[in-house]
N, C-alpha and C positions, 0 to 999 in steps of 0.2 A: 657068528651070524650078524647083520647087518641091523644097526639101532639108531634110530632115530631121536635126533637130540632137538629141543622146543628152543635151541638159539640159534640153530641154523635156519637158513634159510632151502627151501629143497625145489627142486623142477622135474617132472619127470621125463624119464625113469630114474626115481629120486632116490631108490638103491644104489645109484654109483658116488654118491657123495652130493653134497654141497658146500654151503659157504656160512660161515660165520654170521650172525647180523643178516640186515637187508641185504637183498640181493640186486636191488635196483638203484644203479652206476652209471657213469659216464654215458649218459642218454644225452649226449650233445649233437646236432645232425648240423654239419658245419656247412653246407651246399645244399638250399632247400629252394626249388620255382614252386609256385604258386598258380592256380588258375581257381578262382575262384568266383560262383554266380548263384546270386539268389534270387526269388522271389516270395509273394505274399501266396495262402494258399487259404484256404477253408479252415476253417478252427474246428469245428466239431469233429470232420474228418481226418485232419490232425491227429488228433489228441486221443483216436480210437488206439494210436500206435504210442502212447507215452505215459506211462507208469502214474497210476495215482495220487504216489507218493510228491510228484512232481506238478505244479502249477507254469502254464504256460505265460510267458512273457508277451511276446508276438508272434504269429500264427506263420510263421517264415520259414523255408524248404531251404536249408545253406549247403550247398555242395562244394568241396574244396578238393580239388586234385592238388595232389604232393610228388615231385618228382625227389626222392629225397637220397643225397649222396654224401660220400662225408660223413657213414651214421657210425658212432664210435665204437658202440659195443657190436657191430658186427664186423671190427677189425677194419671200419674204412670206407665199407662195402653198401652198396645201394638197394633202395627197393621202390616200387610206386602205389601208391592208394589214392583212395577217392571215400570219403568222408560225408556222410550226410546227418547234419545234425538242424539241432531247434533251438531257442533258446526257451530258458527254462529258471523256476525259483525250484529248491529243494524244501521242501514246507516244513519239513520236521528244524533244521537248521538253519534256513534262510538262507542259503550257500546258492549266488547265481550264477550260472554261465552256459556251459552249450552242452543241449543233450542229443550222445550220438546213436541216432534212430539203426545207424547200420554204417560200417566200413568194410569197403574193399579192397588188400591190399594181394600181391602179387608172389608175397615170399611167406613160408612158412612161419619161418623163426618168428617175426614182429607178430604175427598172426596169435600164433601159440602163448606169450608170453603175454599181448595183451588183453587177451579171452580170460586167462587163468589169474593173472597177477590182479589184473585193475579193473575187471569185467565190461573192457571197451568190447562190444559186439562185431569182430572181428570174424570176417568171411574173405575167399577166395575168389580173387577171377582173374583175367588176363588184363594188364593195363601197359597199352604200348608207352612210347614217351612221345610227348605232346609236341605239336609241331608250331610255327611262330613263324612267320612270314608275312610282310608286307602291312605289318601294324592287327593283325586278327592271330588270335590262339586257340588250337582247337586240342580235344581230348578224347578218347572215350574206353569203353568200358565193357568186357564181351567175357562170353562163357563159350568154350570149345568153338571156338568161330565165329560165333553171333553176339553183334554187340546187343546190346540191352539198353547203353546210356551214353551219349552225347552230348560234350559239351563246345560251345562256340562262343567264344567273347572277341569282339569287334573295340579294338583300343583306340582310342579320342584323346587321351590326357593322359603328360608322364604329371608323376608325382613329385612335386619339390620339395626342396630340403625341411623347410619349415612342414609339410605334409606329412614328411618320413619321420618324423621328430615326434611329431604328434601320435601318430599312428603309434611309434615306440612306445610313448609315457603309456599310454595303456597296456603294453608290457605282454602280460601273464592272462592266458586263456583257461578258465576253468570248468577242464572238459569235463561231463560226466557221464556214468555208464552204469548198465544193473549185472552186477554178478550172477548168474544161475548157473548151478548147477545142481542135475537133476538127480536125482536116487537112480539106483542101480535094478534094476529089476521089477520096479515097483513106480506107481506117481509121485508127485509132489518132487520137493526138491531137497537137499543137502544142505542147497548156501545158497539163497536168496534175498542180495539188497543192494541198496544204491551206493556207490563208486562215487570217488574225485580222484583228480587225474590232471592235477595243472598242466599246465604248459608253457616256457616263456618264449616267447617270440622278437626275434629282433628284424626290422626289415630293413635289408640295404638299399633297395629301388622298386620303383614301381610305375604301373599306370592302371588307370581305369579307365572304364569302359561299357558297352550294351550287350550284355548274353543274352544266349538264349540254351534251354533243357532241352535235349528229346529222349522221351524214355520210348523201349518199345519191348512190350510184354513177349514173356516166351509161354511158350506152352509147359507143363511140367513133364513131357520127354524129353525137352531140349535143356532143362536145367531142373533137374526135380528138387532139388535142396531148397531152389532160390526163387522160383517161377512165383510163387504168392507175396515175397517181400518184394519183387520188381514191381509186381501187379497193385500193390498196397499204395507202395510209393508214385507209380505212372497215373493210379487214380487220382490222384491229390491234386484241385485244377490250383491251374495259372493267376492268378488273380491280376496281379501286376510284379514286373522284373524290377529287382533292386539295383544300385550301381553293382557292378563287376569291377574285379582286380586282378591283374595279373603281376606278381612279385618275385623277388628273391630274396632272401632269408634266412637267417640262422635259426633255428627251435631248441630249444635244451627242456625236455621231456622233466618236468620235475617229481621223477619216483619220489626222494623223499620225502614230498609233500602228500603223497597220494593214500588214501585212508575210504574206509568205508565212513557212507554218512547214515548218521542216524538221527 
């Protein structure tokens, strides 16, 4: 019969074996575009959607679409998301960086692995790949046909070297996320708490630019899983737009820094 050893590392269906130590590896995604657009929003409104455990920085909506290829541990092989995070202090540890309200990517595997492993709040939906033409990039974001979420950045300014340079030294993003996972039959949860999730970033070019959001609520026929976190997020007003970026970039996912905070 099949036993479970407390050095491995397991995924399920975790009956067919695992691995030695950590499990999380060659998280390098060598081919990464960027569209990225913020703005400021309501704080109280906010903050209905971000863990108590967590102290908000600045009341800012960051949505960052990733066309990402090149990613190592799927042999090569590509996927696309779309990232909506805050920034955020971790109170208990002081630990700051960006807390991610919701991510949408398009392929299982990333999905599955970072729900379970790192509790990045990892969901499904369809994300074409982004189009660039004529100095504007556009993006979006749909469920069985119907988009939900649009993004438009209008580029003004490439990014120079001294730009790139800088934008580098800051380096490593430290994303964070809340693990849940709920009891089986019953309320409450199994495993509930807050996640880090570095990330380091390298960016080879870029420009900025003027975005703009458009969300647009579905009904919960046309999306029942997801129709009240579109509807949370599309409530969330516009105050004022931040600069926009549209980039390319290396990431290398840093698993073995990633750790529950307490």
């Amino acid at each position: 019969m099949f036993h479970f050893d407390d050095d491995f590392s397991y995924r399920m269906p975790a009956h067919f074996g695992g691995v030695r130590g950590g499990d999380l590896h060659d998280l390098q995604y060598d081919d990464v575009t960027s569209i990225a657009i913020s703005y400021l929003t309501d704080e109280d409104q906010l903050a209905q959607y971000v863990p108590d455990a967590f102290e908000i920085l600045e009341p800012s909506v960051n949505i960052e679409y990733q066309k990402c290829c090149g990613v190592q541990w799927m042999g090569g092989g590509q996927y696309t998301l779309v990232a909506v995070m805050t920034p955020v202090r971790h109170l208990s540890s002081g630990t700051v960086g960006a807390f991610a309200l919701v991510v949408w990517e398009n392929d299982a595997a990333p999905i599955l692995g970072g729900r379970e492993d790192t509790g990045i709040p990892k969901i499904f939906a369809d994300i074409p790949d982004y189009h660039l033409l004529g100095g504007r990039a556009t993006a979006h974001v749909s469920y069985e046909g119907r988009a939900f979420l649009e993004l438009d950045l209008q580029l003004d300014k490439e990014l120079t070297v001294e730009e790139i340079a800088t934008r580098n030294a800051a380096g490593r993003v430290d994303q964070m996320g809340w693990r849940h996972i709920p009891n089986v039959g019953r309320p409450g949860a199994a495993l509930s708490h807050a996640t880090l999730y570095p990330v380091d970033v390298t960016h080879l070019s870029g420009s900025i630019g003027v975005g703009t959001v458009t969300w647009t609520k579905m009904e919960y026929l046309q999306n029942p899983l997801q129709a009240h976190i579109i509807a949370a997020l599309a409530d969330l007003p516009v105050v004022e737009y931040r600069e926009g970026v549209f980039a390319k970039m290396v990431t290398h996912l840093r698993g073995d820094l990633a750790r529950e905070l307490v």
